[in-house]
Structures are given as structure tokens and as C-alpha cells.
N, C-alpha and C positions, 0 to 999 in steps of 0.2 A: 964691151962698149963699142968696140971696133963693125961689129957684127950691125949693130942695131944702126950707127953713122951708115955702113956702105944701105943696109935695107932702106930706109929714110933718103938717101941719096937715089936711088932708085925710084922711088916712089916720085920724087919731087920732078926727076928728070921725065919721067913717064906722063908728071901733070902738064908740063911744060910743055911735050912735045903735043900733049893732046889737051889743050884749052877747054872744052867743052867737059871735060871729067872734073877739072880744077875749080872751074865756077860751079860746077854741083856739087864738090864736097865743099865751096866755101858757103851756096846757099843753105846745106843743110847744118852748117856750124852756125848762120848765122840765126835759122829756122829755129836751132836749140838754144841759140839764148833766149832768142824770143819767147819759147813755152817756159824759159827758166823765169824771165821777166813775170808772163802771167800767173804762172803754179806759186810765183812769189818764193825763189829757190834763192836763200839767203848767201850762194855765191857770186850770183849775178850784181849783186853792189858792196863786195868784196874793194876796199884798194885796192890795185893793181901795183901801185909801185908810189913812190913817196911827192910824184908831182901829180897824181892822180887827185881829182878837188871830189872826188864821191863823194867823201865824209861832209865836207865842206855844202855841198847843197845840199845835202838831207838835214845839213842841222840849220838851214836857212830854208828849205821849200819843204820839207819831210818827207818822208819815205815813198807816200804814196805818189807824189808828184815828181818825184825824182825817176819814179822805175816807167811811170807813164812818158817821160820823156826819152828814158833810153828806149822806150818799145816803141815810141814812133821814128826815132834816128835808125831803130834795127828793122823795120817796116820800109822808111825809103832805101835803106840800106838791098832789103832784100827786092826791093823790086828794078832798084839799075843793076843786082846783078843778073836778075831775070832779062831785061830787057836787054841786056847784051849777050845774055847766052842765047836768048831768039836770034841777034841778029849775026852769030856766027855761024 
């Protein structure tokens, strides 16, 4: 466990020093919900944890209006973090 903490520890400090690698693995994390969002990949509106309201609007807007909205929040989402990784 010891081993995988200092690896991960490494990795985090190497994003850190080099910001332009850190927003392309967060673009591409955010790229793969997004294809999760449209393949329709039954993780992607998973609860997250017990204040997460997921459950809560799909059983008030449904499923399909629910994942259309997290695909436009991960859509601006991915283009300020485009826009900042142009402007470093």
C-alpha cells in the first residue's frame, strides 16, 4: 500500500510541477464521462455518495433528461478546461 501512496505521490507532484499534463489528464477524464454520458454507461448516474440528488431528478425529469444535462455541464466543463490549457 505503502508502494502505490509514494507512486501516486509522484505522479500528483509531477502534475503539479507540469500543469499542462494535469489539465490533459483532467480533459481526458472529463472526455470519458462524456462518451459514458452518450454510450448511455449505467456508471455515469451511479450516486456518488448519500448527498448526491441523482436518484432524485431522474425520478422527477427521467433518465434521459437527466444525463442530457450532465453532458452539457461535462461539455462546458471541457471546454474552460481547453481554454485554459490554450492559454498556458
Amino acid at each position: 500500500m505503502e508502494q502505490i501512496n509514494a507512486f501516486f505521490g509522484r505522479v500528483f507532484d509531477y502534475l503539479r510541477d507540469n500543469p499542462k499534463y494535469g489539465l490533459f489528464v483532467a480533459m481526458a477524464l472529463v472526455a470519458l464521462y462524456l462518451l459514458g454520458l452518450i454510450l448511455n454507461w449505467k456508471w455515469t448516474l451511479l450516486p456518488s455518495s448519500s448527498s448526491d440528488f441523482t436518484q432524485m431528478w431522474i425520478e422527477i425529469f427521467g433518465e434521459k433528461a437527466v444525463r442530457f444535462g450532465k453532458g452539457v455541464i461535462a461539455v462546458l466543463l471541457l471546454v474552460c478546461l481547453l481554454y485554459i490549457y490554450i492559454k498556458l
